[in-house]
C-alpha positions in Angstrom: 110.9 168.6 86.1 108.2 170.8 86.9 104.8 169.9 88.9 101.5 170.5 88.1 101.9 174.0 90.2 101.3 177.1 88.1 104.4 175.7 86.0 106.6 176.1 88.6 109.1 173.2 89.7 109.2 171.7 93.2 111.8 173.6 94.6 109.9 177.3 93.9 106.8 175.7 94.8 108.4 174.5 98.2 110.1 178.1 98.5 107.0 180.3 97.6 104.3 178.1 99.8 106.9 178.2 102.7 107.0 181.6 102.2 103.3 182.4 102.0 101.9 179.9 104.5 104.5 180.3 107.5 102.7 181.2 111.1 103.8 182.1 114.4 104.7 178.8 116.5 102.0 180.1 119.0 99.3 179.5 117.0 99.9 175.9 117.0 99.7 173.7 120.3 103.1 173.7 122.2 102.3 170.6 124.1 104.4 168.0 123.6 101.3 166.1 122.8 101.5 162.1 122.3 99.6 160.7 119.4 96.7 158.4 120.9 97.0 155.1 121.7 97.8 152.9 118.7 95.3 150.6 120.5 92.3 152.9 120.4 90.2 152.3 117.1 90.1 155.7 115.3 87.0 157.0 114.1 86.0 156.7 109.9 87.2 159.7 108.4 85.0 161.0 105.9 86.6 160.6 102.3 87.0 165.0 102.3 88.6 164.7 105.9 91.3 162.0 104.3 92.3 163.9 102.0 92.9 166.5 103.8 94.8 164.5 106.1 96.8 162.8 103.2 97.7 166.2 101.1 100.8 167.1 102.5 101.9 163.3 101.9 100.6 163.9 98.3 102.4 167.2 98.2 105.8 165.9 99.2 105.7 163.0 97.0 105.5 165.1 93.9 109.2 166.8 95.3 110.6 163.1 96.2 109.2 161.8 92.4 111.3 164.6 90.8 114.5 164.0 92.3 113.8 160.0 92.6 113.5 161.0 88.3 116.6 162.9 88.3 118.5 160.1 90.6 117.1 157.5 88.2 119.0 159.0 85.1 122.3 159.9 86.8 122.4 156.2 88.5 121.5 154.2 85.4 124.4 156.4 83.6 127.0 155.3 85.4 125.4 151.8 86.0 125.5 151.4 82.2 128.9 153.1 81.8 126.8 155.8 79.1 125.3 159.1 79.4 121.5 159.5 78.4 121.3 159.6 74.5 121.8 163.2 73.4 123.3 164.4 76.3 127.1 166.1 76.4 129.3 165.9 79.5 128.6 169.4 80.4 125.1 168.6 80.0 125.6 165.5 82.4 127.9 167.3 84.7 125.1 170.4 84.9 122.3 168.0 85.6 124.1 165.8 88.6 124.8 169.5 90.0 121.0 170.6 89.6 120.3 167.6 91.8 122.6 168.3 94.3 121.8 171.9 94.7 117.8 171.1 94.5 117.8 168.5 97.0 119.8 170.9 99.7 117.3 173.7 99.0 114.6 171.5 99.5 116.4 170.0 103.2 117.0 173.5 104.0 112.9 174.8 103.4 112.0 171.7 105.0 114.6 172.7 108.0 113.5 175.8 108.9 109.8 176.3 107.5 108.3 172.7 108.1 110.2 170.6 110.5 109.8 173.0 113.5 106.1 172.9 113.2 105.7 169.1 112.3 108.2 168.6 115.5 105.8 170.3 118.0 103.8 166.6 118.1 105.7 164.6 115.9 109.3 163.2 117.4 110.1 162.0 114.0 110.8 165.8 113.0 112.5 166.8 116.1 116.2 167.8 116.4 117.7 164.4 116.9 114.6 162.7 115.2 115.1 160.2 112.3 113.9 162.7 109.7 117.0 165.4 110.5 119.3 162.6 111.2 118.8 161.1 107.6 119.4 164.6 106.3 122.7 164.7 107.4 123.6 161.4 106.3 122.2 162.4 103.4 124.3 165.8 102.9 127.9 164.0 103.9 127.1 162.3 100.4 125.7 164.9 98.0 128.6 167.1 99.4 131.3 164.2 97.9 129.1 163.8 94.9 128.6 167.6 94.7 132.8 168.6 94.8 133.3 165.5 92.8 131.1 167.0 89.5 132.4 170.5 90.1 136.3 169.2 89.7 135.0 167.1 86.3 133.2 170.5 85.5 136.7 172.2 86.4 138.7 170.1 84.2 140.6 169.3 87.3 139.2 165.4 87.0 138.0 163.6 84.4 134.9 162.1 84.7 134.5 158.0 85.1 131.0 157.2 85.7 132.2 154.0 88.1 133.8 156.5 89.9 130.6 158.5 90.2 128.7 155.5 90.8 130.5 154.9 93.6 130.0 157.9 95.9 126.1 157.8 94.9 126.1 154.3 96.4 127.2 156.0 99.3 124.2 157.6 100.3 121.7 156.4 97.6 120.0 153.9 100.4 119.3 156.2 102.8 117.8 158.5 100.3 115.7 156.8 99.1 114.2 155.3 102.9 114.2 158.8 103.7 111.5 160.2 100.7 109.5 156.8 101.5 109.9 157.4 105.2 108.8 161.2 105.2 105.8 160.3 103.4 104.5 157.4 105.2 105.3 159.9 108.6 102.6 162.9 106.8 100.4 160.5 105.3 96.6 160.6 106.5 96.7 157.4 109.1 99.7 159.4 110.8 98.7 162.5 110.7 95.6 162.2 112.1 97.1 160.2 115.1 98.6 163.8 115.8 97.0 166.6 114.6 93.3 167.9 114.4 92.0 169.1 111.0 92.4 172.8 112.1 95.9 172.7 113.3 96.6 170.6 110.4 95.6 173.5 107.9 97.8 175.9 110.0 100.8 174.1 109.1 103.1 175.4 105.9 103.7 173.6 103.2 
């Protein structure tokens, strides 16, 4: 499902703005900075400055709303025991393995072009913070769901969609808190607890 990005779906948008956008760690603030107190009444921002703030939530949503899409028509499949109208079993098969490989790029990008910066202030992004740690809850599941549509694809299983429906509830939980989650953490409130406008635009997205 492609975004509203020159055409281009979420995962080469992700890929070519990490690409383009990446800076040198130095030139954001190696403090281990703590956000201020949640106490202390922040200041009006002015409507410009909030969205500003908010874009990168904004920005992430649109990936989350295309694989939340996906999720949606590979779920109700095998809740209703019926593929989407139209749609073979390769077809089906093809689709649940776009997903899988999709949402891994995406982890990945986020891995190693945005999570290092974000985790400079924000212990949510850290190594052992909750952001990473839902990734690899996350992964354990799309890797089941993942070898279970390439042996279907194989012809080494055949495909029942309870069976399907089964592994997805695995993991489908704590993928879905995760895309909420992730938002909420680079939404403009947040945000701005952390960073100032300029180091804000010096991180890639």
């Amino acid at each position: 499902m492609a975004d509203a990005t020159n055409g281009k779906g979420p995962i080469e948008c992700a890929a070519t703005d990490a690409a383009t956008n990446d800076v040198k760690k130095e030139e954001i603030p190696a403090a281990d900075a703590v956000p201020k107190d949640a106490k202390e009444e922040l200041p009006k921002l002015s409507a410009k400055d909030w969205r500003t703030y908010n874009a990168k939530a904004e920005h992430m949503d649109q990936f989350h709303n295309h694989f939340r899409h996906t999720w949606n028509m590979l779920y109700n499949a095998c809740t209703n025991n019926k593929r989407p109208a139209g749609m073979s079993i390769r077809q089906f098969l093809a689709m649940g393995s776009q997903f899988c490989g999709q949402l891994t790029m995406h982890h990945d990008i986020e891995e190693m072009h945005i999570f290092p910066h974000l985790g400079r202030k924000m212990p949510a992004f850290r190594n052992k913070g909750i952001a990473k740690e839902q990734h690899k809850q996350i992964h354990a599941g799309l890797e089941k769901l993942e070898d279970y549509l390439n042996k279907c694809r194989s012809g080494e299983r055949e495909l029942r969609l309870d069976e399907m429906k089964g592994i997805m509830d695995g993991f489908g939980a704590v993928l879905w808190k995760h895309m909420d989650d992730e938002v909420v953490q680079l939404g403009a409130e947040n945000m701005r607890k952390y960073w100032t406008l300029e180091e804000l635009r010096q991180i890639p997205f």
